[in-house]
ChimeraX commands (.cxc) that place a marker at each C-alpha (Angstrom):
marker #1 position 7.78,-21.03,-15.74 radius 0.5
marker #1 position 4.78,-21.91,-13.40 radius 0.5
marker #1 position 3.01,-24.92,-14.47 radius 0.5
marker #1 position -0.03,-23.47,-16.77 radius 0.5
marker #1 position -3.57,-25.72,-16.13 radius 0.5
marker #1 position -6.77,-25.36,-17.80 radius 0.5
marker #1 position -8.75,-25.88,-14.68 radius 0.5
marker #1 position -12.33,-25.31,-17.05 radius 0.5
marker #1 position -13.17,-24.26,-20.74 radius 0.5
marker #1 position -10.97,-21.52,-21.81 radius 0.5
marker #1 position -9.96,-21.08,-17.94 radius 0.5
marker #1 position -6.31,-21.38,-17.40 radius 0.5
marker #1 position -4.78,-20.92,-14.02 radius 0.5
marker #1 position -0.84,-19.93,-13.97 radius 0.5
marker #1 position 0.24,-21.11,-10.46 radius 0.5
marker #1 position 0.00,-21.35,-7.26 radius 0.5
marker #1 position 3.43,-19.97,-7.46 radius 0.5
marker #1 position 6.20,-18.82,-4.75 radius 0.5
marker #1 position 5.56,-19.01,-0.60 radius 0.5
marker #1 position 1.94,-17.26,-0.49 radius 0.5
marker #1 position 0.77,-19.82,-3.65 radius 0.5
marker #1 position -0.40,-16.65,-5.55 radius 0.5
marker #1 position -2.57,-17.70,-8.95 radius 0.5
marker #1 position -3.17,-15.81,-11.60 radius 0.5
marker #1 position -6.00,-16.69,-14.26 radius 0.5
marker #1 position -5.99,-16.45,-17.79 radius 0.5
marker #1 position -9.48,-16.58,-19.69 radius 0.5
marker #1 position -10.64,-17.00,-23.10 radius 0.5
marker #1 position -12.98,-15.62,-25.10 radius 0.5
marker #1 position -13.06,-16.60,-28.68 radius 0.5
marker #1 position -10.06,-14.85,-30.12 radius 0.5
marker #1 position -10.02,-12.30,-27.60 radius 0.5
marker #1 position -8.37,-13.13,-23.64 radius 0.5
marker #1 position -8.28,-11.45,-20.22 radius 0.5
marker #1 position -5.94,-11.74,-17.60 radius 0.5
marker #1 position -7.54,-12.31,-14.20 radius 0.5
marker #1 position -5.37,-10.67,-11.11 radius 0.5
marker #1 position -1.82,-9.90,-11.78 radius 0.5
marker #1 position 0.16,-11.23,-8.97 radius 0.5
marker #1 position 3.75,-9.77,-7.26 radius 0.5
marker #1 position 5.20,-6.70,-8.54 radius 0.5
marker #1 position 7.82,-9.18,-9.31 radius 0.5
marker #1 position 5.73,-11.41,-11.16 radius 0.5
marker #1 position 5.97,-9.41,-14.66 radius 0.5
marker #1 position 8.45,-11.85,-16.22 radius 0.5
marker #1 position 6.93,-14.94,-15.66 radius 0.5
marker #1 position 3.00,-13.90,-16.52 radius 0.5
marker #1 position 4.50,-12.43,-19.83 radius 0.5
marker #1 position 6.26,-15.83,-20.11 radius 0.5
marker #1 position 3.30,-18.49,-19.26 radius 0.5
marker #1 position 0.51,-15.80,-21.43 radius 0.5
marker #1 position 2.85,-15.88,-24.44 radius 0.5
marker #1 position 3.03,-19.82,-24.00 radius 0.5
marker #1 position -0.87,-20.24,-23.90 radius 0.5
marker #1 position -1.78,-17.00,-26.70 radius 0.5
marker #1 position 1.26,-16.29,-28.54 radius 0.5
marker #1 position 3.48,-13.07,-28.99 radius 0.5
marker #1 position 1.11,-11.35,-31.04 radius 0.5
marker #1 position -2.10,-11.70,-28.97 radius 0.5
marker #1 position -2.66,-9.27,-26.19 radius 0.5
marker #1 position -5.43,-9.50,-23.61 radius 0.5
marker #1 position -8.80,-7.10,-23.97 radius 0.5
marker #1 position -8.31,-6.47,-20.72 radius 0.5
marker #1 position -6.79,-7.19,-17.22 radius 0.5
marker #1 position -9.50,-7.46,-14.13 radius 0.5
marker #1 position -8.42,-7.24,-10.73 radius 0.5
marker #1 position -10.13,-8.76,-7.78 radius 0.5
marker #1 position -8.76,-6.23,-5.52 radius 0.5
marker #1 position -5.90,-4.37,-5.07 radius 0.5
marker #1 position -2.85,-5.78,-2.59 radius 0.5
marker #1 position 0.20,-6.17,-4.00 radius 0.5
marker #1 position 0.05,-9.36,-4.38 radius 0.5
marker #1 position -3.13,-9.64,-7.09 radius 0.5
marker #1 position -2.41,-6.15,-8.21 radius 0.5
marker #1 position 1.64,-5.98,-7.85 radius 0.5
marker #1 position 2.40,-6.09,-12.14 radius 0.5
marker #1 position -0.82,-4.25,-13.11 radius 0.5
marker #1 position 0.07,-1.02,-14.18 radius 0.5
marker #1 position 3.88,-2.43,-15.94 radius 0.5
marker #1 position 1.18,-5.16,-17.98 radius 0.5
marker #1 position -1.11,-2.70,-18.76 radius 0.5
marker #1 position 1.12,-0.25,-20.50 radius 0.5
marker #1 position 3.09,-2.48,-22.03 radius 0.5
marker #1 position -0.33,-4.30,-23.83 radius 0.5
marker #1 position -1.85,-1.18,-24.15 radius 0.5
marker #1 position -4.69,-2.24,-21.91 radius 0.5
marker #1 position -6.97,-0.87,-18.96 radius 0.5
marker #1 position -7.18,-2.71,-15.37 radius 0.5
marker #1 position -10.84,-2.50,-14.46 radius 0.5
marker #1 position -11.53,-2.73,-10.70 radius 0.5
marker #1 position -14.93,-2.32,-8.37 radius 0.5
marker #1 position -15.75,1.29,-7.98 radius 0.5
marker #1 position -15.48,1.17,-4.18 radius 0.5
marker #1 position -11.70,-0.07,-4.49 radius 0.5
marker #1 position -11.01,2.94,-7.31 radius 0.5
marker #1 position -9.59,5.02,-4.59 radius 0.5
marker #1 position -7.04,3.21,-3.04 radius 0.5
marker #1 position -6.03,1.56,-7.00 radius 0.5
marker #1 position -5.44,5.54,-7.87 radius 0.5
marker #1 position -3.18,5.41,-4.35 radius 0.5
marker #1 position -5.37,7.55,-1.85 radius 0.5
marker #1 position -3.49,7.26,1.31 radius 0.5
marker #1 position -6.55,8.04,3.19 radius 0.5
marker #1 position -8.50,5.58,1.39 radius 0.5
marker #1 position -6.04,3.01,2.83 radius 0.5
marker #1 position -6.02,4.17,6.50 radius 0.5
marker #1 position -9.84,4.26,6.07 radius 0.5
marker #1 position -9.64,0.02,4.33 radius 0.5
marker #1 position -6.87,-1.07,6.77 radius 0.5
marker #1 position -6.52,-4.26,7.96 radius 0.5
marker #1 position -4.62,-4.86,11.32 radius 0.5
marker #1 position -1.14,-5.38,9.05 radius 0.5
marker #1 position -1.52,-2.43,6.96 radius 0.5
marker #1 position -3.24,-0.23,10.34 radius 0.5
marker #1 position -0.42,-1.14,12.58 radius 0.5
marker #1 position 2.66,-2.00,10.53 radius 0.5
marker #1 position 2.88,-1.08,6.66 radius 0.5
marker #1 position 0.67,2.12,7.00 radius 0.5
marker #1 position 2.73,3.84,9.61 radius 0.5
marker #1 position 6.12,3.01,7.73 radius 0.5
marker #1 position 4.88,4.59,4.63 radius 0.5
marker #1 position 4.09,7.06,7.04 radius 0.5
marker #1 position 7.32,7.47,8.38 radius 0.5
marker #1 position 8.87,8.00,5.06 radius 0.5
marker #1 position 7.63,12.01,5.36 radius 0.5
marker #1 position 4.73,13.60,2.51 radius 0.5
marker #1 position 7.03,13.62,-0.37 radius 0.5
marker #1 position 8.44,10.58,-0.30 radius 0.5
marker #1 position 5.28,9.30,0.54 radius 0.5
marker #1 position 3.36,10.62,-2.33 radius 0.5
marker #1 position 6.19,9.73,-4.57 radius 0.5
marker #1 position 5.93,6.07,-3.61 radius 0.5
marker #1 position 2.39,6.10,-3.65 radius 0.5
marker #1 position 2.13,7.87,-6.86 radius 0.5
marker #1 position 4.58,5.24,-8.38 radius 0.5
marker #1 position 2.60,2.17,-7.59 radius 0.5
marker #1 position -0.55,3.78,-8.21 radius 0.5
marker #1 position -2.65,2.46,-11.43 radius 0.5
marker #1 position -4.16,5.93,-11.97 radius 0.5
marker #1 position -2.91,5.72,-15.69 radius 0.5
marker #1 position -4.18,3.01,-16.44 radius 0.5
marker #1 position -7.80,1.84,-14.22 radius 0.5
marker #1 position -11.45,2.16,-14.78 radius 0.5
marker #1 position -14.27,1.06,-13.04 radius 0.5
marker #1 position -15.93,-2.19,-14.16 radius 0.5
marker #1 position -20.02,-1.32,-14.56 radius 0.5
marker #1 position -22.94,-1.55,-12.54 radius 0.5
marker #1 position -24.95,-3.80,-14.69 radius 0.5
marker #1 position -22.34,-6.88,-13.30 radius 0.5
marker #1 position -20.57,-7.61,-16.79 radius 0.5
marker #1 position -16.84,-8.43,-17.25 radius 0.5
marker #1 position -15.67,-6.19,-19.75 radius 0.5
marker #1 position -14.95,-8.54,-23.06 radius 0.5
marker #1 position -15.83,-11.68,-21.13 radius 0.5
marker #1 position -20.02,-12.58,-22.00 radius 0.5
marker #1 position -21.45,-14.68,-19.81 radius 0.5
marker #1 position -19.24,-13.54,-17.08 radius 0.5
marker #1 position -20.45,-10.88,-14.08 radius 0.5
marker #1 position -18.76,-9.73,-11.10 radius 0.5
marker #1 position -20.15,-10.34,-7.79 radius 0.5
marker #1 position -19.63,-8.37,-5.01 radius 0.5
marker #1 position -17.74,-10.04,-2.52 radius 0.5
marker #1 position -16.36,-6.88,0.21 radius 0.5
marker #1 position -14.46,-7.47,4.28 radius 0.5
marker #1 position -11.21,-8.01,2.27 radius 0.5
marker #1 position -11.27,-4.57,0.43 radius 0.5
marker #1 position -14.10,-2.70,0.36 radius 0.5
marker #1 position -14.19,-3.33,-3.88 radius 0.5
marker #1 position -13.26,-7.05,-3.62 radius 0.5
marker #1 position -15.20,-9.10,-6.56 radius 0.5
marker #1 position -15.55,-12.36,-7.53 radius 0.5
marker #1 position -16.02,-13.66,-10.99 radius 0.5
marker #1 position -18.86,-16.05,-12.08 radius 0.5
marker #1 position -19.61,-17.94,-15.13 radius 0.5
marker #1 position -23.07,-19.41,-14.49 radius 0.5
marker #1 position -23.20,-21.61,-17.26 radius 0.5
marker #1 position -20.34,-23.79,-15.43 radius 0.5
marker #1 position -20.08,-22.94,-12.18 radius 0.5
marker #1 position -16.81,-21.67,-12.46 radius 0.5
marker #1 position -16.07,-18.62,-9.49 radius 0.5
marker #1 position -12.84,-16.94,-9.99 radius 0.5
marker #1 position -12.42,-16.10,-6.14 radius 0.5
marker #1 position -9.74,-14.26,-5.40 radius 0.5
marker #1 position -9.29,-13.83,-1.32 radius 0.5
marker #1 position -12.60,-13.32,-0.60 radius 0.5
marker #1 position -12.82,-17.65,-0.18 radius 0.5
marker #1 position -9.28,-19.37,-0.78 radius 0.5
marker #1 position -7.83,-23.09,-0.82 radius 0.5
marker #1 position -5.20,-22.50,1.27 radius 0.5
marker #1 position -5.02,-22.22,5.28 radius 0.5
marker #1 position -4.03,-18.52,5.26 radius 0.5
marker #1 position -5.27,-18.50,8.75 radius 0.5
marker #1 position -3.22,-21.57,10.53 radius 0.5
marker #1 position 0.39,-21.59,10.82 radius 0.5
marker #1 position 0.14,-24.75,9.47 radius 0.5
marker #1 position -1.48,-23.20,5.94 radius 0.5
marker #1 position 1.51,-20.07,6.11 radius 0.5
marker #1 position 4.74,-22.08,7.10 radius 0.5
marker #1 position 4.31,-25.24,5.19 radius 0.5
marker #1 position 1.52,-24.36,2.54 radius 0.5
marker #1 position -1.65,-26.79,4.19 radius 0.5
marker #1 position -4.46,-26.84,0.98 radius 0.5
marker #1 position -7.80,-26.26,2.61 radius 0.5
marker #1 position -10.74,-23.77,2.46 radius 0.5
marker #1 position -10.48,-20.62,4.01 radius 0.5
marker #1 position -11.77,-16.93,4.21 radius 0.5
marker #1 position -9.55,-14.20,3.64 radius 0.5
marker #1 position -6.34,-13.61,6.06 radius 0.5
marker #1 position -7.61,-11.95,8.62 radius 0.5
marker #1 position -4.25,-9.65,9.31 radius 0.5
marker #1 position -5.08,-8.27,5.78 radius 0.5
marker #1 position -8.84,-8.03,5.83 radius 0.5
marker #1 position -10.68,-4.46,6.87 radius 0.5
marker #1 position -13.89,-5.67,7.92 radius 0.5
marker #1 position -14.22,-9.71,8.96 radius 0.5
marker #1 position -17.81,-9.73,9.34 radius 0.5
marker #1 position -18.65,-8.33,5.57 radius 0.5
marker #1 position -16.30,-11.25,4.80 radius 0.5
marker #1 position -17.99,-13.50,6.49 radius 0.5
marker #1 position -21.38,-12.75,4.65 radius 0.5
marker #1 position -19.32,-12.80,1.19 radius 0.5
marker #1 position -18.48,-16.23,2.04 radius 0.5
marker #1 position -22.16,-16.89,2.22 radius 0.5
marker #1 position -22.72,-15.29,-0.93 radius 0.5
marker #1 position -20.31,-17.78,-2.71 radius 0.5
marker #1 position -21.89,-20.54,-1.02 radius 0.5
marker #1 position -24.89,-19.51,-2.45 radius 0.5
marker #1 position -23.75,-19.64,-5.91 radius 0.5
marker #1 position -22.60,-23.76,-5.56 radius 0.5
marker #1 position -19.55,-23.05,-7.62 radius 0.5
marker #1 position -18.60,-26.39,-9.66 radius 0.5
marker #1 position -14.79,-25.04,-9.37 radius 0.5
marker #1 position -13.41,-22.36,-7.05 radius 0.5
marker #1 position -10.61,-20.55,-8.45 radius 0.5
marker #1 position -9.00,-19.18,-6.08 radius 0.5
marker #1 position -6.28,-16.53,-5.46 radius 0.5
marker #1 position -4.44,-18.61,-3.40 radius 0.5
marker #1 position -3.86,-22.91,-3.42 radius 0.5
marker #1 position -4.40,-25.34,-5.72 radius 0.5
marker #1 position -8.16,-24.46,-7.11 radius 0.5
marker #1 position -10.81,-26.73,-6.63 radius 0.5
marker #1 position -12.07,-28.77,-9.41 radius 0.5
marker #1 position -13.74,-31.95,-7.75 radius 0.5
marker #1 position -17.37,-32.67,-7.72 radius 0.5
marker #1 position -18.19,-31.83,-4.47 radius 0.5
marker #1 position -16.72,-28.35,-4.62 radius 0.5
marker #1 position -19.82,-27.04,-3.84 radius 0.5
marker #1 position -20.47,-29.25,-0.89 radius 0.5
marker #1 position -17.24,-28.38,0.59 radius 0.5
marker #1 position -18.19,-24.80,0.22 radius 0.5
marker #1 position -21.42,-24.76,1.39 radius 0.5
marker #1 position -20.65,-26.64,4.56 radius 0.5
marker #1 position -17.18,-24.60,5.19 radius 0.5
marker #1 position -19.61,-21.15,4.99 radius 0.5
marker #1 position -22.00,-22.97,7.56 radius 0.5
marker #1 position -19.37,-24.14,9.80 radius 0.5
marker #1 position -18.57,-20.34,10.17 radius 0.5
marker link #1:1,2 radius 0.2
marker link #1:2,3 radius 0.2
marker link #1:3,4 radius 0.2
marker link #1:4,5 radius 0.2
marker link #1:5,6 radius 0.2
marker link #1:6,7 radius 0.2
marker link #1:7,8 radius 0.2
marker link #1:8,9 radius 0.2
marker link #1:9,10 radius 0.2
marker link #1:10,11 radius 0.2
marker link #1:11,12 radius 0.2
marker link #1:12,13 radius 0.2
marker link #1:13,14 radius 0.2
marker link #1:14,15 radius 0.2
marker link #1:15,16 radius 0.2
marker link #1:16,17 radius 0.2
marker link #1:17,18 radius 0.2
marker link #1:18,19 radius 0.2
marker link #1:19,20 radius 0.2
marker link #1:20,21 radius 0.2
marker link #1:21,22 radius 0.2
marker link #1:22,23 radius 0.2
marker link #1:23,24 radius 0.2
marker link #1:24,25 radius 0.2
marker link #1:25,26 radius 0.2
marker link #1:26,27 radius 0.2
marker link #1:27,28 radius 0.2
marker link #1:28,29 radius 0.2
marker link #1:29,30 radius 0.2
marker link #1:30,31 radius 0.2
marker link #1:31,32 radius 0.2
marker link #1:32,33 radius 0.2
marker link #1:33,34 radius 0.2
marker link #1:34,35 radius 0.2
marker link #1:35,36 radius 0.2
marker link #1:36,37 radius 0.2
marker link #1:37,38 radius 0.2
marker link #1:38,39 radius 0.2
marker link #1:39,40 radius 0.2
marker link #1:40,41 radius 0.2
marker link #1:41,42 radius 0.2
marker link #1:42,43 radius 0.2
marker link #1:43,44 radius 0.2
marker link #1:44,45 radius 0.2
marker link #1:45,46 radius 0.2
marker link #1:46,47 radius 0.2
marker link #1:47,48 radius 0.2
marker link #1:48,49 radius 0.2
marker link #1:49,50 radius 0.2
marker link #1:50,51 radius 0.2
marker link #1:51,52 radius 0.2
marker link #1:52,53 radius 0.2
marker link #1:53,54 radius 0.2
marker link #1:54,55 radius 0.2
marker link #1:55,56 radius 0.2
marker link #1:56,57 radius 0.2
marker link #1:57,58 radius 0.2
marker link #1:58,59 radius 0.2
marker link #1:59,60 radius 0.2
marker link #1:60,61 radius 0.2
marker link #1:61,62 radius 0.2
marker link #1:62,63 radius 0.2
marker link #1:63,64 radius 0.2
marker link #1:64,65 radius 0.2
marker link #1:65,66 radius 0.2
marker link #1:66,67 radius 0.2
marker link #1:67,68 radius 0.2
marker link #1:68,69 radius 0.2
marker link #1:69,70 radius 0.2
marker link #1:70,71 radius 0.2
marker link #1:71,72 radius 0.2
marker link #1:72,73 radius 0.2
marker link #1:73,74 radius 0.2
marker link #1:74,75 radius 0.2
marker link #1:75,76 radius 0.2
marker link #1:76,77 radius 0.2
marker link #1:77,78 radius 0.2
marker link #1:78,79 radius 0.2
marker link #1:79,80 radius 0.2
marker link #1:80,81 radius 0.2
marker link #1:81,82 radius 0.2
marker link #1:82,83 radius 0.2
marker link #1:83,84 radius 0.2
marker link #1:84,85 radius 0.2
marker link #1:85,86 radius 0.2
marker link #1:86,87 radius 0.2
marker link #1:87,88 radius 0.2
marker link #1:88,89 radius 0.2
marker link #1:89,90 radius 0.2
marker link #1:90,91 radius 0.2
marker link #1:91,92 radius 0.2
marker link #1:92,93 radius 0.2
marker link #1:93,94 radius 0.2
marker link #1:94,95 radius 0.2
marker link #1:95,96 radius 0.2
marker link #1:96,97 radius 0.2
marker link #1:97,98 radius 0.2
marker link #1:98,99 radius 0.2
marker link #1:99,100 radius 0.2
marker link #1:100,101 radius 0.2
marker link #1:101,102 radius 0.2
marker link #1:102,103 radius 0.2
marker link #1:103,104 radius 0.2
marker link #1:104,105 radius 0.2
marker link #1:105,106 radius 0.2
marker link #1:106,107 radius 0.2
marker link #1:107,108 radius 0.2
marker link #1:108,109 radius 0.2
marker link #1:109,110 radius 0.2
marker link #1:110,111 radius 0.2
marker link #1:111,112 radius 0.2
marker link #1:112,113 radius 0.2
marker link #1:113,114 radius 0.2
marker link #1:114,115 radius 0.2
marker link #1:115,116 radius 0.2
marker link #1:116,117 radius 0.2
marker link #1:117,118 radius 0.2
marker link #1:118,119 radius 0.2
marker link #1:119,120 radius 0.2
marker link #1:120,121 radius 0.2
marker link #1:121,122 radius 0.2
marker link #1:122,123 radius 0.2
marker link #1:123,124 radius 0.2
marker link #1:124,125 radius 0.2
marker link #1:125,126 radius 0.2
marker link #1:126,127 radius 0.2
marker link #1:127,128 radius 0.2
marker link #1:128,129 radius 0.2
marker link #1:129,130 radius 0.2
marker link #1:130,131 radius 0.2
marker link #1:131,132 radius 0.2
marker link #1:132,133 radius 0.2
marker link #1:133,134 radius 0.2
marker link #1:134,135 radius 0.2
marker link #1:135,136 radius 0.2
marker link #1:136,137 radius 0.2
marker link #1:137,138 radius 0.2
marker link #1:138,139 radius 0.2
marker link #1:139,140 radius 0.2
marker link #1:140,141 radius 0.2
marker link #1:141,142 radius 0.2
marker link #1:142,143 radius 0.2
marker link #1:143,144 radius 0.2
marker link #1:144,145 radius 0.2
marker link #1:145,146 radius 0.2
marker link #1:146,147 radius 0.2
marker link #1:147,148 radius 0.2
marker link #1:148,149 radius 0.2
marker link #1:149,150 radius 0.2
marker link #1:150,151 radius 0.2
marker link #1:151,152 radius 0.2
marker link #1:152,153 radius 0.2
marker link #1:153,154 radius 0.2
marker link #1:154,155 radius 0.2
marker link #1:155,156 radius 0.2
marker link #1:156,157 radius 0.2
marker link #1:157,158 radius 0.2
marker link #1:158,159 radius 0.2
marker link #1:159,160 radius 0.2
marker link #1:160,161 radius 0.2
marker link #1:161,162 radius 0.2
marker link #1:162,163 radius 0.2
marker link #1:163,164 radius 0.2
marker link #1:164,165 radius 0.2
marker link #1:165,166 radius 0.2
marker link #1:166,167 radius 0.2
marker link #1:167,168 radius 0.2
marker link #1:168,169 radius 0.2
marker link #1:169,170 radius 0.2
marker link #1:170,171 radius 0.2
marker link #1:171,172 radius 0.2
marker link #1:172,173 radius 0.2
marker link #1:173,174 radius 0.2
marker link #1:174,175 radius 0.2
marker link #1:175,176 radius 0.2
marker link #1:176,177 radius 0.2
marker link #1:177,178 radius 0.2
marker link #1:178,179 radius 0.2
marker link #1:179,180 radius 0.2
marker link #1:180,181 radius 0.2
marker link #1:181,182 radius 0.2
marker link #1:182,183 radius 0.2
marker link #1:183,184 radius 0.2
marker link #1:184,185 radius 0.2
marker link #1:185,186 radius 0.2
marker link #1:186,187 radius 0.2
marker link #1:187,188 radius 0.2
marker link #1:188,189 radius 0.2
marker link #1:189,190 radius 0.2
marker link #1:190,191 radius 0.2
marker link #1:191,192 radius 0.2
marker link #1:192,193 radius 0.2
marker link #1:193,194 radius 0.2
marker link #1:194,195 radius 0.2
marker link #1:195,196 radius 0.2
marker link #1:196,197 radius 0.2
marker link #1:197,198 radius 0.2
marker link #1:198,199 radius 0.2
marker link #1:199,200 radius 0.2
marker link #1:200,201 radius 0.2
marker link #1:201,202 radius 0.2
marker link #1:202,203 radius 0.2
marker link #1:203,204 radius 0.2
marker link #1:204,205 radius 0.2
marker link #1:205,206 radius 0.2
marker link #1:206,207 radius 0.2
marker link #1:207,208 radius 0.2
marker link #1:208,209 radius 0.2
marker link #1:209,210 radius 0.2
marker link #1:210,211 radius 0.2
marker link #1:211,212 radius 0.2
marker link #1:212,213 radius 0.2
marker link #1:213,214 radius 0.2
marker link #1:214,215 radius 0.2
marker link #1:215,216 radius 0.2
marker link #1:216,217 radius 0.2
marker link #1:217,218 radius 0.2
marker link #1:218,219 radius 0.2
marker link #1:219,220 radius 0.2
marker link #1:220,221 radius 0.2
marker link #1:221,222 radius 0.2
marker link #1:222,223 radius 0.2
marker link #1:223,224 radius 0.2
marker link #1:224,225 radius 0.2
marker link #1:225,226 radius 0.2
marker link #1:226,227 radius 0.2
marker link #1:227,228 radius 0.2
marker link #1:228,229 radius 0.2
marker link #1:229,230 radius 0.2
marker link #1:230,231 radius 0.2
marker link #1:231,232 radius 0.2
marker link #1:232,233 radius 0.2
marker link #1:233,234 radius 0.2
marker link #1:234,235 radius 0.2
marker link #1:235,236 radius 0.2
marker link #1:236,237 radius 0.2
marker link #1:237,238 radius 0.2
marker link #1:238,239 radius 0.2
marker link #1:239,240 radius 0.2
marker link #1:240,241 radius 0.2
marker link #1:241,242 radius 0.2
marker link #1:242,243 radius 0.2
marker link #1:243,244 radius 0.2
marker link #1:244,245 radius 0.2
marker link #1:245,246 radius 0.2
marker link #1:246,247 radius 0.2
marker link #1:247,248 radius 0.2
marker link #1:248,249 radius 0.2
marker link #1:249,250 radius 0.2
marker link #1:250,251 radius 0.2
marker link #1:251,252 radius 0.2
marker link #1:252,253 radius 0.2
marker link #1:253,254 radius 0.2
marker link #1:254,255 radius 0.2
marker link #1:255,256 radius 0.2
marker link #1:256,257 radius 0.2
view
């Protein structure tokens, strides 16, 4: 099992884990939790390992909220949702391509998905396509978090929009800490050096830019997180960032940029 950290009050981070240092977040709120991104497709065993650990058999989360969908935040979803009986709540403008629009996609793609994983999938021919598609889709099981900015059974947590990854990509804030559940939209990992991919280099960074659809609207949602002065940056990728100049090292990476 990954170690399990609580990185602020009733904020538990379960990872980095494997080559990409994927986290996944677990968050309290009085007897009720949430699960925060849901890592690999692969993943299921050991989330349902380190979440019964921290809650217990009996306790199932309100809720699972994703900061976007790639496979790798999204991958054991759907599989954790029906099996706790829970909804996956994602931005509206990421809805589409959660419920497996394959235009959606090709409209969102970054230069990976435009030039590589898109036309493989398209390769495969319409039916198996659609079968694919429709098996990895969380149709069954998503909804669309609100426009008045609350997490659904988290108070005193909103969503931010932070979009240039995915058009829908969010960013969670508790104000009364500082503490910014990040996703990819700002990570702590060099996913942009070979240095950060090959041998796992901690450091800030914006979103990989082979997986991103639009760099400069991620760009300006690295402003925006600059602008909140996060005390701790969870992030979906590297070691989170828990010092007290977090939001000095923030601020000054967004400028540098």
């Amino acid at each position: 099992m990954d170690h399990i950290r609580e990185i602020a009050p009733d904020v538990y981070c379960l990872g980095p884990h494997g080559r990409t240092q994927t986290n996944v977040y677990l968050v309290r709120s009085g007897e009720s939790w949430v699960l925060v991104d849901a890592g690999w497709p692969g993943d299921l065993p050991r989330i349902e390992q380190a979440t019964t650990a921290l809650v217990g058999h009996e306790t199932v989360p309100a809720a699972i909220v994703l900061t976007h969908d790639h496979p790798d935040h999204a991958g054991a979803a759907r599989a954790l949702a029906e099996r706790w009986a829970c909804s996956v709540f994602v931005h509206p403008a990421e809805l589409a391509i959660a419920c497996g629009s394959f235009a959606a996609m090709w409209r969102h793609a970054g230069p990976l998905d435009r030039y590589v994983i898109l036309p493989a999938i398209s390769a495969l021919g319409p039916r198996r396509r659609d079968s694919m598609l429709e098996r990895n889709s969380l149709a069954p099981v998503v909804e669309a978090l609100g426009s008045d900015g609350g997490v659904p059974h988290l108070p005193g947590w909103r969503w931010v929009h932070t979009p240039g990854h995915t058009p829908g990509h969010v960013s969670f804030y508790r104000a009364a800490d500082g503490v910014l559940i990040s996703g990819d939209a700002l990570v702590a990992l060099e996913v942009n050096t070979l240095a950060g991919m090959v041998w796992g280099h901690q450091g800030l960074s914006g979103p990989p830019w082979y997986t991103t659809a639009d760099a400069a609207s991620a760009r300006a949602s690295v402003r925006v997180i600059a602008g909140l002065r996060p005390r701790v940056l969870a992030s979906g990728h590297g070691h989170p960032l828990v010092g007290p100049d977090t939001a000095d090292r923030v601020h000054d990476f967004a400028s540098a940029r």
